[in-house]
N, C-alpha and C positions, 0 to 999 in steps of 0.2 A: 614971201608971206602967203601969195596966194597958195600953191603947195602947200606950203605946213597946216592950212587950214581944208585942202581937198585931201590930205591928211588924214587929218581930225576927222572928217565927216565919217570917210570910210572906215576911220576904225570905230567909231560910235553907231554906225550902219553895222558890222560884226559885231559889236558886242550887244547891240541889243537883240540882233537875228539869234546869238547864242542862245541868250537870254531867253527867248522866248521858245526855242526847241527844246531849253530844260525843263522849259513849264509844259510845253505839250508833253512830253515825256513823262512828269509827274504827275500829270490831270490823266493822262491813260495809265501809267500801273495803278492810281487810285481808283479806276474804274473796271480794269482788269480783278482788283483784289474784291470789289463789290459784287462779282460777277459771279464770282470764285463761293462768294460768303448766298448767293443766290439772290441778292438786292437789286434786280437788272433794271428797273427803272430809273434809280441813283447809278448804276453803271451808265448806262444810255448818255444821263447828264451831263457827267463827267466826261466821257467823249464828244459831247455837242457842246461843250466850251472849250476844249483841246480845239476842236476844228474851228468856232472862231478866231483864235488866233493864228491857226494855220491851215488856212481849207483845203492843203495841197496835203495833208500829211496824212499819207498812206496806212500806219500803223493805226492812227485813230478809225480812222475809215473800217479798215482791218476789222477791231477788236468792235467797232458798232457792229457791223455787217454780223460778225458773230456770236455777238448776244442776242440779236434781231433774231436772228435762225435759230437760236437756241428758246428763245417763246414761242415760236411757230411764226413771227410774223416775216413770212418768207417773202413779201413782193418788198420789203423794206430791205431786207439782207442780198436780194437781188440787185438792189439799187447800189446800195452801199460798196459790195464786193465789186463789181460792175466800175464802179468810181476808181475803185484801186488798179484793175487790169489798163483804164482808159490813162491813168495817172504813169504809169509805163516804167515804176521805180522800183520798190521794194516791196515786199510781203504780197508780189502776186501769185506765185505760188499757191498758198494756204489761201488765195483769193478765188482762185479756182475750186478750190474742191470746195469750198459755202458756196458760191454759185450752183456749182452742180450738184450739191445735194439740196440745197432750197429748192432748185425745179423737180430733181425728182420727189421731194417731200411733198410738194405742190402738187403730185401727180403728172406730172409731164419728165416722164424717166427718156423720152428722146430727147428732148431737149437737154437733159442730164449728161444724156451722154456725149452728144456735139462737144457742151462745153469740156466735158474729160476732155474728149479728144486734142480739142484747140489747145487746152493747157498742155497736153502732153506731147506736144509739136516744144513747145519751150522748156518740158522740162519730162523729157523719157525715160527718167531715171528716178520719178516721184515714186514711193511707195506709196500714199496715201492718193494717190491720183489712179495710178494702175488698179488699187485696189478698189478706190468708191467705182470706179467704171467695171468691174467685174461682179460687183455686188449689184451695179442695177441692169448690167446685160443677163443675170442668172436670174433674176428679177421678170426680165423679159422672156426669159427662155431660148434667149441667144446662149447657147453652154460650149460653142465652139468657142465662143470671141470674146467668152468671161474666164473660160479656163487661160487663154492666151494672155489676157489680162493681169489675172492672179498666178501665173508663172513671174511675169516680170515685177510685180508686185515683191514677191519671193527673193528674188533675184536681186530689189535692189534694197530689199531690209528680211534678209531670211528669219529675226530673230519676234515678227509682225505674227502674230497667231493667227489673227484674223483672217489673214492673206491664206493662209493651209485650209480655213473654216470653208471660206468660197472658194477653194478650190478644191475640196472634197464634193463640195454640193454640187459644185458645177459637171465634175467628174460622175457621180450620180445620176446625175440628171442626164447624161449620155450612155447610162448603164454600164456603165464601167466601173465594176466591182473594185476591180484590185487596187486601180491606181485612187479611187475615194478612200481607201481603208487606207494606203499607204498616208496619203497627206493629213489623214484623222491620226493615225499612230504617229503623226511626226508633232501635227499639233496638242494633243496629248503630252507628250515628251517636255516644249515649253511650258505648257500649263496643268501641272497634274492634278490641281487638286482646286475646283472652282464650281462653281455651279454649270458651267456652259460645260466642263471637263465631264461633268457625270451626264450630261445630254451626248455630247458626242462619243462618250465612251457608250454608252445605251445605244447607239446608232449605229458603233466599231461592232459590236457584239450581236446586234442583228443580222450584220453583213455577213460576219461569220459564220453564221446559222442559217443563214439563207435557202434555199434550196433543200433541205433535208431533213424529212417526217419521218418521225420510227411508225409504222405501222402495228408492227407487232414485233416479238422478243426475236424473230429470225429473218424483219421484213423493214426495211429500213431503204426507202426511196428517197436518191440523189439527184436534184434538178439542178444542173446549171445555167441560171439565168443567161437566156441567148443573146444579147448583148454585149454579156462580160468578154465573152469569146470572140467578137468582131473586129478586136486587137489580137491580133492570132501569135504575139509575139509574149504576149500575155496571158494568153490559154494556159500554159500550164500548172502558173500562178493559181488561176482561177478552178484548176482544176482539184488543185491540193488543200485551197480553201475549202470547198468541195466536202472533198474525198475526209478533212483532217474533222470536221462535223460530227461524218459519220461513225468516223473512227472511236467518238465518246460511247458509244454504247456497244462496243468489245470487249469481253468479259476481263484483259488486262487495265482498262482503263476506267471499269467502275466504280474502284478503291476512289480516285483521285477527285481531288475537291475541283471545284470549279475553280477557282484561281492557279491550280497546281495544272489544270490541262489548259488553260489561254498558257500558260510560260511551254508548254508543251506546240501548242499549236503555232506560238508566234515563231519559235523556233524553226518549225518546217517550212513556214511558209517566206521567212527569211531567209534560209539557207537555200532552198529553190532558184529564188528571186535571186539569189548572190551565184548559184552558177550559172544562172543565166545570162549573168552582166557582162561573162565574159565575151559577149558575141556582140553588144549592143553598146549605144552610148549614145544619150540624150539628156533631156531635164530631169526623166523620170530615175534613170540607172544611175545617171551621176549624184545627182541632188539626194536624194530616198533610198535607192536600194543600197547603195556603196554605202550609207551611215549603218542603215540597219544589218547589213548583212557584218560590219564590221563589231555590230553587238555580238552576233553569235560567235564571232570570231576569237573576240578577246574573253568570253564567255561570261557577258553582260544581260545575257539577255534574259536571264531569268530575275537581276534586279530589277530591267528597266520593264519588266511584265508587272512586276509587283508597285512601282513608283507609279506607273501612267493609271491604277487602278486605284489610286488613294480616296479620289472621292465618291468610293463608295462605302467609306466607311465602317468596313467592316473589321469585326474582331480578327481575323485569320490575317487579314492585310495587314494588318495595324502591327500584331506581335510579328509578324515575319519580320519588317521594320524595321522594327526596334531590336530584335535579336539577331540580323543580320547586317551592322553597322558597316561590317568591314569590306562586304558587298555592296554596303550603298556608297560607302567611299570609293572605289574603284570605280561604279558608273559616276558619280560626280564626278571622280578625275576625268573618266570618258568622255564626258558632255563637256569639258572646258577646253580639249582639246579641237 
């Protein structure tokens, strides 16, 4: 008898424990979907009645900590995420990157980064972790150990836009032409046509043009930023970007529209890049040049000039398009491969 009643106990100890993680469960997606609809104060609530009935439960913690950071109130979202990592279960992860971006929000971008780091001792394979610590070491003007960052970041979600965005900048910000313009035209390629798409295409197209003043009709001076050159493995990338500038204003290329000499210029500076790879192999020849160089190969490259230029809206862009469908099916098949 006494059994069947220690029994009893325990399975009315589980069924009410169920019971009550169904309701935590329910009180957070209802506070998650308030969150969603922009009502964070009735979000908040519904997470602070979830955790009375279970102060242990990491997801409620979670989705506070996250609405908290998302009004700016960062020492609250501090606290909260803080709660999840100390609680040692689940959703620390996504626990870490609100911690570290509430201090760096806060203005305290080292502290930002300790905590990356410490999450990414548990989990070196975050994209979202790799990347918030490469956006506030570029931030910093740390561009050695934001690029290294936003490589892995790459590495462990390639298909992350963002990730190519800070690693272009980062890349920049070390003067290194070719390898920023390579991760701009790969970011590009995921997102062609967006508001942030026509800022960095405006950025790709400065880079291009870099270094090179026409003077006058016979006098056209080429500087290659000394920096770009400091990769000497890359020089002569750098040099073709260069050189392929100045080549717009030779009496065979001033028929061609500006759209018709970027499908020109991507061209050479792709094919360059691609016999170059035969000698080399790292993140940059693997990852970037062996995609791009396999545009000019399958002879993609004059669709994927015209696709990554979409948001700029123009009429030339626009009817090439649309008149050359059977072009842009072949780079689609390209990119699915």
């Amino acid at each position: 008898m006494k059994k069947l009643l220690a029994l009893i106990v325990v399975l009315f100890i589980a069924v009410t424990l169920f019971g009550q993680d169904d309701k935590v469960k329910e009180l957070v997606s209802e506070g998650t979907q308030l969150h969603d609809a922009g009502k964070y104060d009735q979000a908040i609530e519904k997470y602070e009645q979830a955790l009375k009935i279970n102060d242990k439960s990491t997801l409620a913690y979670y989705e506070l900590s996250y609405t908290c950071m998302t009004i700016k109130k960062y020492d609250d979202a501090i606290k909260y995420s803080r709660k999840v990592i100390e609680l040692n279960e689940f959703n620390q992860q996504a626990a870490y990157t609100v911690l570290g971006t509430s201090y760096d929000m806060k203005g305290q971008p080292q502290e930002a980064i300790k905590v990356y780091r410490e999450g990414l001792i548990l989990f070196p394979n975050s994209n979202l972790l790799n990347y918030n610590l490469a956006l506030t070491l570029n931030n910093t003007g740390d561009f050695d150990d934001a690029a290294q960052a936003a490589i892995n970041a790459i590495l462990a979600k390639p298909s992350h836009g963002s990730s190519h965005i800070v690693l272009a900048n980062a890349m920049k910000g070390k003067g290194e032409r070719a390898k920023s313009m390579l991760s701009r035209y790969y970011f590009l390629l995921l997102e062609p046509n967006s508001n942030r798409s026509l800022i960095n295409l405006n950025i790709l197209k400065g880079m291009l043009d870099q270094g090179v003043e026409k003077q006058s009709e016979k006098e056209i001076n080429v500087n290659i930023p000394s920096n770009s050159t400091s990769d000497s493995i890359f020089g002569p990338a750098e040099m073709i970007v260069s050189l392929s500038a100045a080549n717009r204003f030779i009496e065979e290329n001033k028929g061609k529209t500006d759209a018709q000499y970027f499908v020109e210029r991507n061209k050479s500076i792709f094919s360059v890049l691609g016999e170059l790879k035969k000698d080399h192999k790292d993140f940059w020849w693997d990852f970037y040049v062996t995609k791009f160089y396999d545009l000019v190969q399958t002879d993609n490259i004059e669709a994927f000039s015209y696709y990554i230029s979409q948001s700029l809206n123009s009429a030339e862009i626009n009817n090439w398009i649309t008149n050359n469908q059977d072009k842009m099916k072949r780079l689609a098949d390209w990119m699915k491969k």
